[in-house]
C-alpha positions in Angstrom: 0.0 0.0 0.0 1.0 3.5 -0.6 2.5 5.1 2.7 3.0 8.9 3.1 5.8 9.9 5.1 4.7 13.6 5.5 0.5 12.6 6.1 1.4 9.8 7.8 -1.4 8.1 6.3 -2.1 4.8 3.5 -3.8 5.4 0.3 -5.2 3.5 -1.7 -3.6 2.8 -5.9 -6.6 4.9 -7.4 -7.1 7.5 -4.8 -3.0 8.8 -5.6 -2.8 11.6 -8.8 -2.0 10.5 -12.1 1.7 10.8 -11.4 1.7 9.1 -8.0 1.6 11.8 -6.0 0.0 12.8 -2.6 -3.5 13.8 -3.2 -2.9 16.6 0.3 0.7 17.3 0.4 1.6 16.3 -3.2 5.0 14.6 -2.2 6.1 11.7 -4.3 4.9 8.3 -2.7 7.0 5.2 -3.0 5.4 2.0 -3.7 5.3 -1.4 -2.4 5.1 -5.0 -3.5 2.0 -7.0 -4.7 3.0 -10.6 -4.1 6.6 -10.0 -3.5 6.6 -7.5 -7.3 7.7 -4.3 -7.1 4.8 -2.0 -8.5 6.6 -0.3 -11.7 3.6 1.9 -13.1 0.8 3.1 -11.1 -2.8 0.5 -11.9 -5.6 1.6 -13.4 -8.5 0.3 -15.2 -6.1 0.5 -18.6 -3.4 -1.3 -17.3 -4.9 -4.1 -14.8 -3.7 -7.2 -16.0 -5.8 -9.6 -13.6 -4.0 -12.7 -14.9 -1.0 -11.0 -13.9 -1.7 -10.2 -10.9 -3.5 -13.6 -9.9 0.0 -15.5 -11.2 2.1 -16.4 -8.4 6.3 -16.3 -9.0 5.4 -16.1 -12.8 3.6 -19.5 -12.9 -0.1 -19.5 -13.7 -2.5 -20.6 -11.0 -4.8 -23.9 -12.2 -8.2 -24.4 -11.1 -8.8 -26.9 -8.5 -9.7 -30.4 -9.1 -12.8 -30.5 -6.5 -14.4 -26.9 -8.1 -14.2 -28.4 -12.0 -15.8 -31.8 -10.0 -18.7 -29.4 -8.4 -19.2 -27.4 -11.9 -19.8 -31.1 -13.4 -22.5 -31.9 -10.5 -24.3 -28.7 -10.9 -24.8 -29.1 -14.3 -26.1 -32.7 -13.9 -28.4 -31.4 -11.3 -29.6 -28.7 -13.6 -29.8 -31.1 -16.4 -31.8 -33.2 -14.7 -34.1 -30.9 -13.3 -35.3 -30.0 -17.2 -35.7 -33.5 -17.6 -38.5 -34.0 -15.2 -40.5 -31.0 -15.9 -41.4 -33.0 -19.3 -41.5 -36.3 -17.3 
């Protein structure tokens, strides 16, 4: 999170100016890591990369075995539901 030494206070990414400054004092505000990254431009809704930020150490995150197995079951269950309103 953004920490101003002067305010003593955390901002939040979109609430800095366009620059990265401090929205009350206007000093320049370091930033810090998102999972271990240093933060090298300043995010907004241009530059959000979501699969970036969801992959860990470079490697991209899989989905779990047991939420592909409950996505299977749920459509079975709603499969068979339309079968029985015609039964």
């Amino acid at each position: 999170m953004p920490w101003c030494e002067e305010c003593s206070k955390y901002f939040v990414p979109n609430a800095l100016t366009t620059s990265g400054d401090c929205p009350k004092c206007g000093s320049t505000i370091s930033q810090s890591n998102i999972n271990g990254k240093p933060i090298v431009e300043i995010v907004t809704p241009e530059t959000l990369d979501l699969r970036k930020l969801a992959s860990l150490n470079g490697n991209q995150e899989r989905v779990p075995w047991h939420f592909k197995l409950l996505v299977a079951m749920l459509v079975a269950y709603l499969s068979w539901r339309v079968v029985s309103l015609f039964i």
